[in-house]
N, C-alpha and C positions, 0 to 999 in steps of 0.2 A: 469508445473502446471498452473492451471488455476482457479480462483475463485470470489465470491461475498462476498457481505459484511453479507449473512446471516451464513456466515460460511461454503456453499457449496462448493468443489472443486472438478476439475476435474483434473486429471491425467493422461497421455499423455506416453506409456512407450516403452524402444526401440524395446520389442516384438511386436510390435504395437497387444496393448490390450489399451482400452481404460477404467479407472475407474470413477464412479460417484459417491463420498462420500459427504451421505447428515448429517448433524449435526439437531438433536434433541436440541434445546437448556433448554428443563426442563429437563431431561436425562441425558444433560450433554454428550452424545454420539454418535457416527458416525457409522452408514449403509449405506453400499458398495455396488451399485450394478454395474456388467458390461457390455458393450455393445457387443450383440449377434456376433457371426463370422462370422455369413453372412450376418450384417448389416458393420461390420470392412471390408471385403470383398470387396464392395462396395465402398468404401474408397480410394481414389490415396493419396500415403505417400508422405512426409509425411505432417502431419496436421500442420497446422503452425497458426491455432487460434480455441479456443473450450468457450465454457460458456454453465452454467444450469440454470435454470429460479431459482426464490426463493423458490418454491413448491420442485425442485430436480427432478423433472420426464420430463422436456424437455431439450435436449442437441441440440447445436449447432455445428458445426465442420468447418470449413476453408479449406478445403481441397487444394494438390497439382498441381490438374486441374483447381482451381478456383471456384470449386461447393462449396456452403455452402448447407450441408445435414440438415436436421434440423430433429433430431427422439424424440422418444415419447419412455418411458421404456414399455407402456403396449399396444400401439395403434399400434409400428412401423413409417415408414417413408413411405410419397405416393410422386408420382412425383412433385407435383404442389409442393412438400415443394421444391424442388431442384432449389435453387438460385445461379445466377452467380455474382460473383464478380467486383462492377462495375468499378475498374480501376488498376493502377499497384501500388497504394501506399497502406503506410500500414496504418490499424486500430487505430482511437484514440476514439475508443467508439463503443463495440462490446459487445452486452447483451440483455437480454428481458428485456420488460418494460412492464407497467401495464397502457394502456393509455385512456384520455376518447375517449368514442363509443357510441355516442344517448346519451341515459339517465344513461349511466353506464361505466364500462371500459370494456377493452377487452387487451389479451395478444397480442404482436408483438414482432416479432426479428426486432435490428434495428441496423443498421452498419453507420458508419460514418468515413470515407479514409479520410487522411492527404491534400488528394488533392479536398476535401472538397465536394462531393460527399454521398448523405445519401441514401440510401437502408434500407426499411421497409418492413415486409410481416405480416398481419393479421395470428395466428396463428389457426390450427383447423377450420380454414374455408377458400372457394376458393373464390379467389379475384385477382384482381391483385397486382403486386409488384410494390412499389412507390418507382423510382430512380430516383432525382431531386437531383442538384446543390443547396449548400448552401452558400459555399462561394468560390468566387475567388482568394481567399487567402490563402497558403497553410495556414493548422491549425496546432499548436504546442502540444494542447490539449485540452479535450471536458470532461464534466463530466453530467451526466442526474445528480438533485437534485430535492427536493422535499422543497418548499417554500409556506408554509401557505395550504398545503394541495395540491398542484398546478403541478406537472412535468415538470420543464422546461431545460431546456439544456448550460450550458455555454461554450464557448471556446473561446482559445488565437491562435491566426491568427499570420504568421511572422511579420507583422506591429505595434507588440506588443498590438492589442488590445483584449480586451476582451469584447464579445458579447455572450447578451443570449435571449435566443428563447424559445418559449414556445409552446405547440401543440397546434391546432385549427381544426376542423372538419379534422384530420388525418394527418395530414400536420404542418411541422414546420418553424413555419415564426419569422423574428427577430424584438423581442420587444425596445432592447435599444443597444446602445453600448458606449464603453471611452477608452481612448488609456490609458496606463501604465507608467507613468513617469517614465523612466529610459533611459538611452544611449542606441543608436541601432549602430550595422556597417553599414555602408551604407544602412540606416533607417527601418536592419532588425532584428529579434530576431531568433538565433539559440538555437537549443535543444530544447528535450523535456519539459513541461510543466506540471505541476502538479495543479491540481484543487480538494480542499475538503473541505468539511464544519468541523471545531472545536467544538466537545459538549462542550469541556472545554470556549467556547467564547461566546458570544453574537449570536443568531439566525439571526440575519440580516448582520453577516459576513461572508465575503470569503475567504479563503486562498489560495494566487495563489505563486508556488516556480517555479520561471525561474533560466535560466542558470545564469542571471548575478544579478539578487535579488529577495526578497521574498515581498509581499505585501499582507495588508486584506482588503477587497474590501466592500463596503457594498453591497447586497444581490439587494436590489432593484432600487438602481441608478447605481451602478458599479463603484462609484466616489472612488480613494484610501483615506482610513479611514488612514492607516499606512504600512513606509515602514520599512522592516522589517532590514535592509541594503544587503549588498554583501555579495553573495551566495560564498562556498569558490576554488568553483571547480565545474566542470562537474561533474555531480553525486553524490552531495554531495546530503545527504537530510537530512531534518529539521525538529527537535524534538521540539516542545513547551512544557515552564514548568509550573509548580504552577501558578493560576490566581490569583489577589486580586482585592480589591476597592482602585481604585485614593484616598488620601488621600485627593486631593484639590478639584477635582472635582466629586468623583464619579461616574465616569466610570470606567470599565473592565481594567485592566492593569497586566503585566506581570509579573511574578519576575524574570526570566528565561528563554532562550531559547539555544538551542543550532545546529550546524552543523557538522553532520558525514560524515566520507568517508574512503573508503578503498583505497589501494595503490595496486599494483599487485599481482593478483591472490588472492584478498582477504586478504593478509596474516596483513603484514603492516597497522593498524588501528589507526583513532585519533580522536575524537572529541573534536569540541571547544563550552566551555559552556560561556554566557556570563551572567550573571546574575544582577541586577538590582536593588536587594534589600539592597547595601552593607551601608556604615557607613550612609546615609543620609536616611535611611529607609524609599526610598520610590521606587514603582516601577516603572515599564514602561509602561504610559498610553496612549493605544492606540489612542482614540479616541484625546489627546493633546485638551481638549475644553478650558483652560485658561491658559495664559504665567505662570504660574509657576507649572504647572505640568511637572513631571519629562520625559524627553527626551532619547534617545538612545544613545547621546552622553556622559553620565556619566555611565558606566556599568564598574564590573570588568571584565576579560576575566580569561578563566583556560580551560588549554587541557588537554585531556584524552588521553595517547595510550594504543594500547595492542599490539604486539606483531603477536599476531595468532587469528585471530576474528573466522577464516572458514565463513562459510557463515549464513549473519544477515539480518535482516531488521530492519529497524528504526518504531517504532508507531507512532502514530500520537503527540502522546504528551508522557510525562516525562522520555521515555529509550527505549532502542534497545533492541531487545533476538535474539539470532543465536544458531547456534550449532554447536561444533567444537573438535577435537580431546583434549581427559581428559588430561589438561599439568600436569606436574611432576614441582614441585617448587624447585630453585635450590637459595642456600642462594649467592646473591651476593651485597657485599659491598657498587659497586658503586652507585646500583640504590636505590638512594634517589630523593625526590622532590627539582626538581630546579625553586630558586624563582630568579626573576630579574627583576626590574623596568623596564616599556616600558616609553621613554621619549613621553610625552603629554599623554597620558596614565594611569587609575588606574595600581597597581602592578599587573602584570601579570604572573599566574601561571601554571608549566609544571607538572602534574601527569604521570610516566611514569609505568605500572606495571612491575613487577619484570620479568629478561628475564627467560622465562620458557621452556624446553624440553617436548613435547609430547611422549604422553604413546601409545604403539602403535593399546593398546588392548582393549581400552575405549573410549568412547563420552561423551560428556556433552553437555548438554543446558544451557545456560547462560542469563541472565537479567542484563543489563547494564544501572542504570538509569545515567541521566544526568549530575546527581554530581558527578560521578565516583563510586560510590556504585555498586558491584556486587555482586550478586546473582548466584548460578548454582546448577545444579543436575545432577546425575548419568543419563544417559539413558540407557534402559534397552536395553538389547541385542535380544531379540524375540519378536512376541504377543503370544496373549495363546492361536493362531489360528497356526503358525506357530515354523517351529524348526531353532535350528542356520545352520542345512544340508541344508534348504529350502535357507536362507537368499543368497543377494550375499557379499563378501568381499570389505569394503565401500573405499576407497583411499580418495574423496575427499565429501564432502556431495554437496547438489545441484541442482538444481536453489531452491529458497527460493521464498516466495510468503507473502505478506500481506492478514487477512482475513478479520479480522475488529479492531474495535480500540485497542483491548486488546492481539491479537492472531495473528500469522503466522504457516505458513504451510513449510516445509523443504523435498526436497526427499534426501531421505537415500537408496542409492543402488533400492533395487526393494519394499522399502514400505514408506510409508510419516510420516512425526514426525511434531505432533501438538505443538506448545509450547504457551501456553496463562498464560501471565500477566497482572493479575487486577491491575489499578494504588494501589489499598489498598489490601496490599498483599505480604506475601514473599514467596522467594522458598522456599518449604520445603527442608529437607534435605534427606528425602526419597519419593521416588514415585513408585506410583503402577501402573503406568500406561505402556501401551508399544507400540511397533510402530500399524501406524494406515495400516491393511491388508489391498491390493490394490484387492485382488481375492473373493471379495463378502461378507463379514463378517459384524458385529455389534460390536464397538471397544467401551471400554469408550476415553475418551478426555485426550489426552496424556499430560505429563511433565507440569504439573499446576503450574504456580509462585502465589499459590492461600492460605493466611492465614483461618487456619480451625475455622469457623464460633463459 
């Protein structure tokens, strides 16, 4: 699965059939369309990167010769769109952008390799292709944003810094840069990088999660505003909660945040929330502008597990939703909450959910916020495009996908389950919704954790 933040994705499936599900966001609903058989044809398997612009009607594909196809749902593909891939690393920033052209913008595909290597092609018209070195550094991660109307580009280099660029007559050149106060191994930073902006924060912040902590950056110096501390794990990723006003200084401050992560094969699940708000009611202010606004070092701590997650993705702030086989609850004695003082530490608590046996003949989606509150609902067993003879027999669900702040994307055997939680909003306890059809249809928007208006 493959997707943008307008809700578009694309799907990728072992029949090699390619689908492009555009989301209507007043509708509320997703239209499918799929890419022709002698345009799939065409194709050396398998794909190993796709994107669709924000319109929904230009796809990109990666192919396993290295060609990047670039098609059009009503124009097709001509040669000149046919790009090669400029080196052997992989993608940290693979998408159309809308960028300035003269007096206006213009679309382009624009790729960006670990090994710091940028590839751009003007779309819908013949030009040449710009493939220029950006950095000599491998990159850990790159994110295009949009600052005061502006599109500029950031990314984190192994030397843990972060640089961001901005376009100029077609071409991206580097405006500033600042290294990351944290510990390097021999002065490098491993693991992927995560770069995105927080609606819930201040517009001149950045939130950057590395392997070994989390930091918000300000937007236009790069200077760290705050860090956030120690990430808990490879892979863990990070939920921010509820925002308030500094009581001392009035700025932006936390009440909450927390780190998820899954254990093998997804099953084994824990999050740890740390929250800020507790006996001294006051929260965690980022910005720290006077010695007696509250610091990182006074938080409670409380972990969450579950058991059997299946497969989740974390939002950007207040909870996780995944989707996972419907458990069967089974009364057992022992699991209750264990509290236990951490020494130098507030009391530190364990939430463990109750051990549960799956049912083998159900699914559910679930919403997981922060504080250990769940939420879930049935998921239905068809759409109203297809039968259960059609479906295939799910064993495990999978890969899961972020869309935007509120929604992710799930494949389910051979169709995709939308799951969108508004932070103001519960699961219902029934939905109408059903999977989203990968073979050309107009679906509404599946498994809503949406309270009715």
């Amino acid at each position: 699965l493959f997707g943008v933040e307008k809700g578009h994705l694309v799907s990728v499936a072992l029949d090699r059939t390619i689908a492009v599900s555009v989301l209507d966001r007043v509708q509320s609903s997703y239209t499918t369309w799929m890419v022709p058989t002698e345009v799939l044809s065409m194709l050396a398997w398998p794909i190993r990167n796709a994107i669709v612009d924000d319109s929904g009607e230009w796809l990109a594909c990666h192919c396993a010769d290295d060609r990047i196809v670039i098609y059009h749902r009503g124009i097709g593909t001509t040669i000149s769109e046919h790009l090669q891939y400029p080196d052997d690393n992989p993608a940290v920033l693979f998408r159309f952008l809308q960028l300035p052209d003269g007096d206006g913008t213009s679309l382009r595909f624009v790729l960006l390799t670990s090994g710091g290597r940028l590839l751009s092609k003007k779309i819908g018209a013949e030009g040449p292709v710009s493939n220029t070195r950006i950095s000599e550094v491998p990159i850990l991660g790159a994110k295009a944003i949009t600052i005061k109307s502006a599109l500029k580009v950031s990314i984190v280099t192994e030397e843990a810094r972060v640089i961001a660029f901005q376009w100029s007559g077609g071409v991206l050149t580097e405006s500033i840069s600042q290294l990351l106060p944290l510990d390097t191994i021999h002065g490098r930073l491993s693991g992927a990088v995560e770069i995105r902006m927080q609606p819930e924060l201040d517009s001149d912040m950045l939130l950057i999660v590395t392997s070994r902590a989390s930091f918000i950056v300000d937007t236009g110096t790069l200077t760290t505003i705050c860090k956030l501390g120690q990430t808990p794990g490879p892979g863990s990723q990070v939920i921010l909660g509820p925002t308030a006003s500094c009581p001392t200084c009035g700025s932006i401050a936390l009440l909450s945040l927390a780190f998820a992560e899954s254990g093998g094969e997804g099953r084994e699940f824990s999050m740890r929330m740390e929250s800020f708000d507790g006996d001294e009611g006051a929260p965690l202010c980022l910005r720290s502008s006077l010695p007696s606004c509250q610091r990182r070092d006074r938080s409670q701590s409380t972990a969450h597990e579950l058991s059997d997650s299946g497969e989740w993705v974390a939002l950007p702030a207040h909870a996780l939703v995944g989707l996972r086989r419907k458990p069967k609850h089974l009364d057992d004695s022992n699991d209750k909450d264990a509290r236990s003082p951490t020494q130098g530490r507030p009391l530190r608590r364990s939430n463990r959910i109750p051990n549960q046996r799956t049912c083998e003949d159900g699914w559910q989606a679930y919403k997981l916020a922060i504080d250990g509150s769940m939420e879930t609902v049935d998921m239905p067993l068809t759409s109203s495009d297809t039968s259960v003879e059609s479906q295939l027999y799910v064993n495990k669900a999978g890969p899961a996908l972020l869309l935007d702040a509120h929604s992710a994307a799930v494949a389910f055997g051979n169709t995709v389950q939308v799951i969108r939680a508004p932070r103001r909003g519960t699961l219902i306890s029934r939905s109408n919704g059903q999977p989203l059809d990968r073979h050309g249809s107009s679906s509404r928007r599946r498994l809503t954790l949406r309270k009715a208006q």
